[in-house]
N, C-alpha and C positions, 0 to 999 in steps of 0.2 A: 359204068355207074349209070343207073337208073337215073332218070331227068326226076323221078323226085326227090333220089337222094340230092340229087343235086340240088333243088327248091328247099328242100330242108336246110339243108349246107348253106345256102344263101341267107335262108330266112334265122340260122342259127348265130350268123355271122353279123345280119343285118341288128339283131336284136345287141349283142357283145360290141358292136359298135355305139350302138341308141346309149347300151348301160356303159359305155368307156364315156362317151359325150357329157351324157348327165354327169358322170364321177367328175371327169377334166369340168364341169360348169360346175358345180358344188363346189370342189377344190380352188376353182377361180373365184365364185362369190366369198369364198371365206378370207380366201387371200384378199381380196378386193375388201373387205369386213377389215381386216386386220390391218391393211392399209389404209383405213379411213378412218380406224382409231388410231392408229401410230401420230397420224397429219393432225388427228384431232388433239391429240398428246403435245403434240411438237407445239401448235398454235396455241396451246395452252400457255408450253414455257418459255414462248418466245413473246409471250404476253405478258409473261410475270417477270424475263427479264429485261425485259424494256420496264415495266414500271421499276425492277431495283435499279438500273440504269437510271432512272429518272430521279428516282430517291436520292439515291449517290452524286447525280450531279445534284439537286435542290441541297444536296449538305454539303457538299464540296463548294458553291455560293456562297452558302452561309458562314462556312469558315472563311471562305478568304475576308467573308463583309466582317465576321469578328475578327478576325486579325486585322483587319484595317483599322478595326476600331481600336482592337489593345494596343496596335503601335502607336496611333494618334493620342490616346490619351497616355501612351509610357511619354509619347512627346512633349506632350504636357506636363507631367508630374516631373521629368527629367529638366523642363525649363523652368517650372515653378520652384524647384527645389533649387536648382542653380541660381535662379532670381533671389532668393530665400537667402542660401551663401554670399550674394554679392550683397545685399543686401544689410547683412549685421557686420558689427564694429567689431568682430574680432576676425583674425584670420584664419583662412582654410587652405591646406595644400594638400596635393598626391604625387607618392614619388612612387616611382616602379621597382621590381625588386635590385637593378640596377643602380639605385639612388638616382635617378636622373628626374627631374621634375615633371608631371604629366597635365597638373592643372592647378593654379591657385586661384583664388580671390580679389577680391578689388584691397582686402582690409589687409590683406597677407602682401601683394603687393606694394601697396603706396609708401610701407619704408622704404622700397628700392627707386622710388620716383627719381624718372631723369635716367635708369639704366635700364637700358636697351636690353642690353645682355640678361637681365632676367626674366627666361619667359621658357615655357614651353622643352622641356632637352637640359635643363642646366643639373651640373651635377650637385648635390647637397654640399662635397667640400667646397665647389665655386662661390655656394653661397653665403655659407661662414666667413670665407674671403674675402670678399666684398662689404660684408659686415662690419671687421675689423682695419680694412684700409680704407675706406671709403669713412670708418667715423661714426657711423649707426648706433652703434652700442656704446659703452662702457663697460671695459671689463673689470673693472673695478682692480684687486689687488691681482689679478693675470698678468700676463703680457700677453699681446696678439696672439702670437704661434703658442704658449700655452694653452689659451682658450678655447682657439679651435683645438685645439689635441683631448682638452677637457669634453667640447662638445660632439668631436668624433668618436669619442670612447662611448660615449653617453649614447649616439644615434645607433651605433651596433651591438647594444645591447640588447639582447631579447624584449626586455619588457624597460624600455627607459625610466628612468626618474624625471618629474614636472621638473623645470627648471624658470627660474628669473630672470629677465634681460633687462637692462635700464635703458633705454634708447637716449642719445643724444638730448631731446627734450623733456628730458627728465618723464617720460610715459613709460609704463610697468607691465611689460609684455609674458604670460606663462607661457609656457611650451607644455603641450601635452601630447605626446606622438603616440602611437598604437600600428603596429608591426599587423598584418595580415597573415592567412596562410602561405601564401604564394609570395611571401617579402615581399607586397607594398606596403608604404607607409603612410599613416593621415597624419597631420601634422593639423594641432588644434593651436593657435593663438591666442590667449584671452588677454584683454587688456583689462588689467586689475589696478591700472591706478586710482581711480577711488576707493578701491580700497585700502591701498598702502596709506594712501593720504588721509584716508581712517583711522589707519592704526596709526598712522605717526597723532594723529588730531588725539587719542584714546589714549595714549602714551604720555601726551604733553598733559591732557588733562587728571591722568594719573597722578603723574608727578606733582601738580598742582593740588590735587586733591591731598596726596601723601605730605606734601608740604603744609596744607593746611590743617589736616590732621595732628601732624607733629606742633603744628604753633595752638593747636586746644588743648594738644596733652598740654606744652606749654603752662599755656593759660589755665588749668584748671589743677593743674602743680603749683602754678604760683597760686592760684585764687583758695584753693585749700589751706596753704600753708600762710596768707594773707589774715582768713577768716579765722582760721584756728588759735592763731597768736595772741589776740583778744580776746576770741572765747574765752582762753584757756584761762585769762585772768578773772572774766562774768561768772563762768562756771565754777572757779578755782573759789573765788571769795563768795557767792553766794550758797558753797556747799563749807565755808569755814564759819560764814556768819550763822548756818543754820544750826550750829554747834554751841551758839552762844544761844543766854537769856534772852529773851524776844517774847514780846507780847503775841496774844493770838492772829490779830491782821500786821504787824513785823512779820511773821512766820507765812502767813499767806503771801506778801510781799517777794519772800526771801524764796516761797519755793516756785514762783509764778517765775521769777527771774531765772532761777537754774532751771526747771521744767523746758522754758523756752528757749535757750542757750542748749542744752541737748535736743530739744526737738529740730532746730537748725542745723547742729550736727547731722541728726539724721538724713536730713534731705540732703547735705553735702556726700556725705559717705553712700546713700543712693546715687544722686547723678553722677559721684566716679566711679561707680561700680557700673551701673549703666553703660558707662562711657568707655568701660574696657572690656565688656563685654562684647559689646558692638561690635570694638575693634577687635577683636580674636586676642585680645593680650592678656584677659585675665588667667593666671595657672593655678594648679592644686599644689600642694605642698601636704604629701601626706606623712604621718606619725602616729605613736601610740597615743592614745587619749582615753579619759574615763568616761563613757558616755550618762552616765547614771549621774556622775558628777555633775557632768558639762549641763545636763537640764536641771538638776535641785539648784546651780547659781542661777541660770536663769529666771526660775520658777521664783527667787531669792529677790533678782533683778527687777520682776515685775509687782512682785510683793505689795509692794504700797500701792499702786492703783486698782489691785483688787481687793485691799482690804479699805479705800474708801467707798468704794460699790460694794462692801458688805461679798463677795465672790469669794466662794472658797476655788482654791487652788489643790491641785489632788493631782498624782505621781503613782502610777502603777506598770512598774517595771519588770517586767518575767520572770519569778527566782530562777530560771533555769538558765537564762543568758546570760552571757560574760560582759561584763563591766568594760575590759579595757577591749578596744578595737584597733585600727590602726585607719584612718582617713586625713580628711585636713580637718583640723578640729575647728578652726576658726571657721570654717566657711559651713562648715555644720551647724557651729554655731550661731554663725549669721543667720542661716535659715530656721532656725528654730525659734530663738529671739522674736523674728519678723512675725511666725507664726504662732506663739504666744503670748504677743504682743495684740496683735490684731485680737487671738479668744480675746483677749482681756477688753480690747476697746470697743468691740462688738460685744460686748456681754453685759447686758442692766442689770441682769440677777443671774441667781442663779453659780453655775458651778464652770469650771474649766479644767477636764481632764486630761494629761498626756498620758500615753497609753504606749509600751513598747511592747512587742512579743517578736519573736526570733524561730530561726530555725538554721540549729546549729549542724551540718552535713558529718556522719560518723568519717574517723579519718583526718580531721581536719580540714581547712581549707575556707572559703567564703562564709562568714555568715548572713545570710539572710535577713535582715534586721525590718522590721514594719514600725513606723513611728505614729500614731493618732495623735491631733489634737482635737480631742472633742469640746463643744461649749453650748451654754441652751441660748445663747444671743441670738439677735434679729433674723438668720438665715439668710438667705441668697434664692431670688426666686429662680425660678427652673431655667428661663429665656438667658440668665444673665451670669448662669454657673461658668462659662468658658471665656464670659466679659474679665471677670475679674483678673485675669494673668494676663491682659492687655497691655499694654505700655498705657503709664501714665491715668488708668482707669480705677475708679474706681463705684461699685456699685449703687449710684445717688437714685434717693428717691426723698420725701419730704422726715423720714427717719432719717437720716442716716448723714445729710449733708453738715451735720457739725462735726462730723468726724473729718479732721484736718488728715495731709500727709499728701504726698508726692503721687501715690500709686503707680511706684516703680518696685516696692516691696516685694509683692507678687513673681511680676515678673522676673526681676532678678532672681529670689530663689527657685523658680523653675526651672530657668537656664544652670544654675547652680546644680540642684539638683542633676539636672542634663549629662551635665560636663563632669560627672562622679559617675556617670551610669546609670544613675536610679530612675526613679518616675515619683512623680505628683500629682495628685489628684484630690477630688473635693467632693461630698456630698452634703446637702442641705437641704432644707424645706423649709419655705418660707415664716419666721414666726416659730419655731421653733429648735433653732441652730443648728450648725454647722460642724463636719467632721472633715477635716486637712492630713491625706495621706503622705507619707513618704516610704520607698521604700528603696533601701542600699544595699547592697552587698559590700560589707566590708570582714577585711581579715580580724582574725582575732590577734592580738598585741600577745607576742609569748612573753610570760612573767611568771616570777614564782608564785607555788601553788599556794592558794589561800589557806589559810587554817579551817578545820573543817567548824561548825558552827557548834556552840560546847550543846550539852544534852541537858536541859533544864526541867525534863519532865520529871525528875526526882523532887523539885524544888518547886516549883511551881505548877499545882494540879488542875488548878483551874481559873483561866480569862474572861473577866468581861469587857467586852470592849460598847462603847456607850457613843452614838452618833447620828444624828437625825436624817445626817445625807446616807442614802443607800448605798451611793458608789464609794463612797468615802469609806464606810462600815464594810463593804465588802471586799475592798483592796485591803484595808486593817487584819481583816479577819484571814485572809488567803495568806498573808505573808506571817502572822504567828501561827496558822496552823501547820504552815510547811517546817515549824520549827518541833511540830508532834504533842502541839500543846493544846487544851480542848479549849473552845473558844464558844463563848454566849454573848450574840447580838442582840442591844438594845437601843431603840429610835427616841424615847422620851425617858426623863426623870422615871416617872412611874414606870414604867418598864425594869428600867433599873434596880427601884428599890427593889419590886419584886423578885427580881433575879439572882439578888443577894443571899449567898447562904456561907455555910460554914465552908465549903470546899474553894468560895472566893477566894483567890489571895491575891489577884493584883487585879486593877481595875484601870482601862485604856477609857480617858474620859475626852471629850472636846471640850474643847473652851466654852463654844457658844450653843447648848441645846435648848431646845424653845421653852421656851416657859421657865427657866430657872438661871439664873448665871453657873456656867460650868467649876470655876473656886467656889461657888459654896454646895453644889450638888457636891463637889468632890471631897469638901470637909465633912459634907454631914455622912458620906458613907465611911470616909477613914474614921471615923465617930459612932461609929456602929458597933454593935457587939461582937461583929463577926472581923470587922478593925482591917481590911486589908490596906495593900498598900495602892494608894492611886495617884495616878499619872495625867497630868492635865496637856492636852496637846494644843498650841495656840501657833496660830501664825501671827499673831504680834510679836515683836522683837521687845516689847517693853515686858511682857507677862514672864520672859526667862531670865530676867535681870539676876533673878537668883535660883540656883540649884536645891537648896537645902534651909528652906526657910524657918523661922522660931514657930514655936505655937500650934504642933501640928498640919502646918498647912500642905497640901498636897505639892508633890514636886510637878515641873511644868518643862516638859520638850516643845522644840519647835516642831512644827507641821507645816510643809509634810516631810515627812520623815524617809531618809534613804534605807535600805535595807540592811548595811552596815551597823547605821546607826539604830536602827530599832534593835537588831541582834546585842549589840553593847549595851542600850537601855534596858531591854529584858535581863541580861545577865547582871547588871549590875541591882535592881531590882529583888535576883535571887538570892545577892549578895547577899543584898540588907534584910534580907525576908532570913536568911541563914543566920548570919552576926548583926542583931538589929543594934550593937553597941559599939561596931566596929567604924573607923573613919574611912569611906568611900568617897574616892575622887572621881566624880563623873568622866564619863568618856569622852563628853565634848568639852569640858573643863580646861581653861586657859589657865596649869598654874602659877606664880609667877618662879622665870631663872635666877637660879640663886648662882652666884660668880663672886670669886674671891681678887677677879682683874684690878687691876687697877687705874684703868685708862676707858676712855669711852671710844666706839668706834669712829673713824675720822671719815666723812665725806665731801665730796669736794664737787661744787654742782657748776660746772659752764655754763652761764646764761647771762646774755645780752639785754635783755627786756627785765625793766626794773619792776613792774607790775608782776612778769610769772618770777620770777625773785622772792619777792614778798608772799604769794601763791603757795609756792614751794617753800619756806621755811616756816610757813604758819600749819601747813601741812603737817610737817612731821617735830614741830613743835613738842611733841607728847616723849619723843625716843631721845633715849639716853644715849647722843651721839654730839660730833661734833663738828659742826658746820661752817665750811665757807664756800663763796662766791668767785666766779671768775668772768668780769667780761667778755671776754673775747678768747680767739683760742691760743694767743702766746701766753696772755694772764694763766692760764689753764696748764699751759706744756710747766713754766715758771714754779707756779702753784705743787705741782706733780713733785716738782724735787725738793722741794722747802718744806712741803706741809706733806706728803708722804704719805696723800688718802690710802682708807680702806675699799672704798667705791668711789666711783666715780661717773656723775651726771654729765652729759655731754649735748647741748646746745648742739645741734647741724649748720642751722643756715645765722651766722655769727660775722659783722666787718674782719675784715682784713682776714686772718687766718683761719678758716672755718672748723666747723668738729672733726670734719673728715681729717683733714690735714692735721690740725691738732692732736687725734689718737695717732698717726702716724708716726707722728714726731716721739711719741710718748713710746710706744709699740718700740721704736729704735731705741730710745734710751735702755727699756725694759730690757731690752735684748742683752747689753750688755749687763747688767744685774742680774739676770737670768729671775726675774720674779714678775709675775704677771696680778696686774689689777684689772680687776672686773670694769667694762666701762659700758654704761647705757646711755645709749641715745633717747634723747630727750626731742621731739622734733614735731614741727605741725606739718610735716609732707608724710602725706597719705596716699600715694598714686602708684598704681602696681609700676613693683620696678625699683621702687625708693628702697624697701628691706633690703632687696640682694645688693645693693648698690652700697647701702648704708653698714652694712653687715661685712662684705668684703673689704671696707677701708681698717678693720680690727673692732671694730665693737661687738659686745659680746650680747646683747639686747638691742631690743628696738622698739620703746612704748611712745602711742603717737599722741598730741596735746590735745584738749584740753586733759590734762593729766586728775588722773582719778586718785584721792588719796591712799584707797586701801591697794589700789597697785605699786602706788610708791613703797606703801608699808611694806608691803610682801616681799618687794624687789631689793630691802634693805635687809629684811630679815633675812630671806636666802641665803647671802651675801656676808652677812656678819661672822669677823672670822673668830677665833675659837680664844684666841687669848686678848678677846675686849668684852667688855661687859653689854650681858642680851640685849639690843634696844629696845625691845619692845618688851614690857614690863606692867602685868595686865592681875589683877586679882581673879580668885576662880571665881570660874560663872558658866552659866547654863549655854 
């Protein structure tokens, strides 16, 4: 080889070594690069884990400083609350599900005072044990080992019942235990002797109370039947003396004395009504009754003090509702009384309408009944609508304070109402009067079917009816046109005449139309050429003395008139419009019994009190009966077999053998003769309770004193048997 190849070879070699160097030093800087970001990497995350290091412990501090903290204040709350337990009067324990005691109280404790042995480990039966030998308790009617077996049964029951312990010192310990999930048990103490000692105090005071309650009824048994007994004589002879001749201040005298003697009753028969109200003892006693009835005697009842205030009284009853219902009729009628008494005493002028409408449910069943009293008296201002059913209230302002009375009226028939189911309610405006709702649900009374009403439109073609009051004229006019009759209202005389024509034939007049006396408006039309027949309606009781007077003079019904009776007045009317030659006995016509007997009926009245004696025979003075007296109630048993009544009056509260005992007596004899005599009690006890009481001993009524004559009447007429002559013996009349 040539020396240059050889220099080439060298220099070719030299150069492949220079470019291996450079490669190996490239390959090193890179590697050295890549090692200086790895280092640089690494110092990164051994930077960031020292700071989570550092995080971790600053929170691993801080939780241990909160847990220091939550256990120091659980230590707290666990000693405040334990302080809290030792602290109150009742006691606390824990048993484990072992029953073995875990922790009690200072309160739960200190019955065991003095034993050691109760603490901390004891089992629940150790501690009933100790309970009952040691003396702690009374088990009242237990034995020891009964007891505990009562209260071991009781501790392993799921959910125990509270229970009562008496402890020795007469203190009143509950139990109230509550079972956990894991069977322990808490075990609460209350100590309830002030309260037992409550109830005993509530109980004695009851008793007292009930005691003193029964010594008012007492007391206002006897104070009725006190007051009444004299009444009955005041009222009894100032409603005989008003029968007699009496000058015109005689007559004021006479009725100022009876007025007043009923107005007393009233306030009696209110505060015992009040007074068993109160006490939850008043009851209902329901029956059939005529409702239509039951308000014309009322409307009948207050009659005379609204016809010295000039007040008409007006009655519009639904033709389409039934008459008899089935409720307590008396207490209906209490309430209604009250509240058309009141129209009447709040009313200067003016009218007072009761108003019925119904709503009879197809099917039968409840009727629906709505009662109005309407009147145009004083009103009731707006502030003082909800005063008036107040106890003892009544709405005073410089009107109104002459108006006497208890103001327990109200309220009583509220509750009344109440205790029937119904409601009552009032609207008024002040100045120009007042409308007193009621509204009942009562059944209808099943009775046979009424006759239907005859058809008078072939006889009678045309009505006028003649009335200056609208509402009057327009309840007239409603009830003969439901009879299919055509009917022409007129308010004055002149109205009238003009109205007259040939198709008139009967003429419905009032008594009092302004400007003319109704008798002579009502002659000069029966005097007319066109002649019908007219009919004078009057609420005096003097103006119907007679049905069928000489002279022409118009016939005259009372007003207001029931719906029965107008039906009977129209038809008899057709009658005489048909046969004006034929003898018509009025419908309302008393005529008198004709009897070919020959004995009069025998009565026989028990009464102690020589005053209601005399009362009661001047009474029924007028009947053709025959009378005697019996002291007392042997006079009476005595009397019963000698004298052989047909009725018999019975005296209650009598010396020595009372009514009760007397009808007793009489009741046994009867039994053997197998014949029964009607016997009424006669009696001034008026307190609920008296009827059924009075009524279970064999009396067959019960009317209470001061004794009203036309009840005695009625109560004999009933009664009067069939082969003695009518007592009651009356010429016809209107």
């Amino acid at each position: 080889m040539s020396l240059a190849n050889k220099l080439a070879e060298e220099r070719r070699a030299r150069l492949a070594a220079e470019r291996m160097l450079e490669l190996k030093q490239a390959e090193l800087f890179a590697a050295n690069r890549k090692l200086g970001l790895h280092a640089r990497a690494l110092s990164e995350e051994i930077t960031q884990t020292r700071a989570q290091v550092q995080t971790v412990q600053d929170e691993n501090q801080r939780v241990k400083s909160d847990l220091s903290a939550a256990q120091e204040k659980i230590q707290i709350v666990e000693r405040r609350l334990w302080q809290s337990i030792q602290t109150i009067r009742d006691g606390f324990a824990i048993f484990d599900g072992d029953d073995a005691l875990v922790t009690a109280n200072r309160a739960y404790l200190i019955i065991f005072d003095g034993l050691e042995e109760v603490q901390p480990g004891i089992s629940y039966a150790r501690v009933l044990q100790l309970l009952t030998e040691e003396g702690i308790i009374d088990t009242g009617s237990f034995t020891p080992a009964g007891w505990r077996d009562m209260m071991l049964e009781r501790w392993q029951s799921p959910r125990p019942e509270p229970v009562v312990m008496r402890l020795w010192n007469d203190q009143y310990i509950k139990l109230i235990d509550q079972r956990g999930a894991g069977g322990d048990a808490v075990t609460l103490g209350l100590n309830i002797t002030e309260t037992v000692q409550n109830e005993h105090a509530l109980k004695e005071a009851q008793e007292r109370a009930e005691a003193a309650n029964r010594a008012k009824s007492a007391f206002l048994a006897n104070m009725s039947h006190e007051i009444r007994t004299p009444m009955n004589g005041v009222v009894g002879m100032a409603e005989l003396m008003r029968e007699t001749a009496l000058t015109e201040e005689q007559e004021l005298y006479v009725d100022t004395i009876r007025n007043s003697g009923e107005a007393l009753l009233v306030i009696i028969n209110d505060v015992l009504d009040y007074s068993k109200i109160e006490a939850d003892k008043l009851t209902l006693t329901a029956g059939p009754f005529d409702l239509e009835r039951c308000i014309h005697e009322i409307v009948l009842l207050v009659a005379p003090a609204a016809r010295e205030k000039g007040l008409e009284l007006l009655i519009d009853y639904d033709m389409f509702l039934p008459t008899m219902l089935i409720g307590d009729a008396g207490r209906i009628r209490q309430v209604l009384t009250n509240l058309i008494g009141n129209a009447v005493k709040f009313t200067p002028a003016g009218h007072v309408l009761v108003r019925v409408v119904g709503l009879q449910p197809e099917g039968g069943g409840e009727t629906d009944v709505h009662i109005t009293i309407e009147d145009t008296g004083i009103g009731i201002p707006a502030n003082k609508i909800e005063h008036v059913f107040g106890e003892f209230n009544q709405v005073e302002d410089e009107r109104n304070r002459q108006f006497e009375g208890t103001g327990l009226g109200l309220t009583i028939s509220r509750k009344l109402i109440e205790l029937m189911g119904g409601q009552i309610w009032v609207d008024s405006q002040e100045g120009a009067g007042s409308a007193f709702g009621i509204r009942l649900a009562l059944p209808v009374a099943t009775a046979e079917e009424s006759a239907a009403p005859p058809d008078l439109r072939g006889v009678l073609k045309h009505v006028l009816v003649c009335d200056p009051l609208p509402v009057n004229r327009q309840v007239l006019t409603r009830q003969v046109e439901s009879l299919g009759l055509r009917v022409t209202g007129a308010t004055t005389p002149q109205e009238a005449r003009q109205a007259m024509g040939e198709d008139i034939d009967l003429v419905l007049c009032d008594h009092t139309p302004p400007g003319l006396d109704g008798l002579a408006l009502a002659r000069e039309l029966a005097s007319g050429p066109a002649a019908p027949t007219v009919v004078v309606l009057s609420a005096d009781p003097a103006d119907t003395s007679t049905n069928d007077p000489p002279g022409g003079a118009p016939f005259v019904a009372r007003k207001p008139i029931s719906r029965q009776a107008l039906v009977r007045l129209l038809s008899e009317m057709a009658q005489r419009i048909e046969t004006p030659d034929a003898a018509i006995t009025p419908a309302n016509a008393n005529p008198a019994r004709i009897s070919t007997s020959r004995r009069s009926m025998r009565i026989l009245a028990a009464e102690d009190n020589r005053t209601n004696q005399l009362v009661f025979s001047k009474m029924i003075r007028s009947l053709d009966i025959e009378l005697r007296f019996a002291g007392n109630g042997e006079e009476a048993v005595d009397q019963f077999q000698t004298f052989s009544p047909d009725l018999i009056f019975m005296d209650i509260s009598m010396p020595g053998m009372d009514g009760k005992q007397a009808t007793a007596a009489i009741r046994r004899i009867e039994a053997a003769k197998g014949h029964h005599v009607p016997i009424v009690a006669l009696t001034a006890h008026a307190v609920e309770g008296d009827r059924d009481a009075i009524l279970a001993a064999g009396l067959d009524a019960y009317l209470t004193k001061p004794l009203k004559k036309g009840a005695i009447i009625d109560t004999i007429v009933s009664n009067a048997p069939v082969d003695a002559n009518p007592p009651l013996v009356e010429t016809a009349r209107a």
